[in-house]
N, C-alpha and C positions, 0 to 999 in steps of 0.2 A: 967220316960217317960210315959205319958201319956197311955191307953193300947186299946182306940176306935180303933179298924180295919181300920176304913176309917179316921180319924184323920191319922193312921200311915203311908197308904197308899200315901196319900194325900202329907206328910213331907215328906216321903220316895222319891218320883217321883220328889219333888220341889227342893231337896238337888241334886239330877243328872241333873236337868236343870239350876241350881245354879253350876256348876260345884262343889259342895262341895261333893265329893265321899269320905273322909274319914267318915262324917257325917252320907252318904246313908250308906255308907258298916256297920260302927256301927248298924245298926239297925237291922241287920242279925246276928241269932243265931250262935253259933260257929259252928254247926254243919247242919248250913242251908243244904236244898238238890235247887241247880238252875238247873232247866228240860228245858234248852235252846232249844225247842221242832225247827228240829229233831236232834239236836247235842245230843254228850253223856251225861248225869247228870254227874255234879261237884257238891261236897259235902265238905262244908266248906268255912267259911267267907274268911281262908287267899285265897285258892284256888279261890273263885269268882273274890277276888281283885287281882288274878295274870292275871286272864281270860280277864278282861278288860283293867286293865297295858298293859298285853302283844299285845292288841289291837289297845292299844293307846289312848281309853278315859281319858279324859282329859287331852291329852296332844296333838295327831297327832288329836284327834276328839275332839272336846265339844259337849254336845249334848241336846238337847229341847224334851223332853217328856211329849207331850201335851195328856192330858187326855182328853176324848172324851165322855167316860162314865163310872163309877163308882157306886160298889154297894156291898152292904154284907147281905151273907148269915150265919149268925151266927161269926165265926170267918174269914172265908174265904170271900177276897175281889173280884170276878173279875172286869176286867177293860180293857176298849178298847180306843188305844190308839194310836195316828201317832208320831213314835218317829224319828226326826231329827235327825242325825248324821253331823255338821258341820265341814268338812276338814281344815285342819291351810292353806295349799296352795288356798282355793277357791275349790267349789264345796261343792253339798252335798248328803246325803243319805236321801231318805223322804219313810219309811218304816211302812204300817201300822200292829199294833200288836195287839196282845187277851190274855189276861194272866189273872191270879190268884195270891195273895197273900197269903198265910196262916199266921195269927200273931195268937201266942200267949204269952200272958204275956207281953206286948210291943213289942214283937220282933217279924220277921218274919223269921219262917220257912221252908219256903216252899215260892218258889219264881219261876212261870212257865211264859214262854213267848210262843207264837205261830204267829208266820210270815213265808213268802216265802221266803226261803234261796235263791231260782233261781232270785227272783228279787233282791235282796240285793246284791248277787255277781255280778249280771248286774250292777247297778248303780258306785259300788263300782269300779268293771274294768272301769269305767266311768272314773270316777277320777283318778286312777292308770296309764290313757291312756295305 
């Protein structure tokens, strides 16, 4: 695998908008640390992929994560981003985000996001009626 930071970044974000999440989640270290900024830090590839299982991406959700803007400092990507959350019943989540990657060696490390949890759980009761 390739080991450009914004190359990975870039494949990383296109495989969750492809719904292809075994592909995204391969790209995370075993021992990735995800800082779901302000939920608790999960540590751990299978742990990440139970967090969004248990959520339902890719399955109750698919989801469009449009990159907006993109940059590296060294190894570390941030990237600002409006990531879609599309409901299987109709309706959707339009949430925009601020994060960091950390890749090293092709992999990413370190995986931070930062959005407003109070608008998320607004939209989201949206949809749950």
């Amino acid at each position: 695998m390739p080991s450009d930071p914004i190359f990975v970044a870039k494949t990383f974000f296109a495989h969750w908008s492809e719904n292809r999440l075994d592909e995204a989640l391969s790209m995370l270290a075993d021992d990735v640390l995800y800082d779901n900024v302000p939920f608790p830090d999960i540590v751990g590839r299978d742990n990440v992929r139970n967090f969004h299982e248990t959520f339902g991406i890719g399955t109750t959700f698919k989801v469009d994560w449009q990159v907006t803007h993109l940059a590296a400092a060294g190894n570390v990507v941030p990237n600002e981003r409006l990531d879609i959350f599309r409901h299987r019943d109709g309706g959707e989540i339009s949430l925009p985000v601020m994060g960091t990657l950390t890749v090293v060696d092709g992999e990413i490390t370190v995986w931070r996001d930062y959005f407003d949890p109070a608008d998320f759980e607004r939209q989201l009761a949206g949809i749950q009626g």
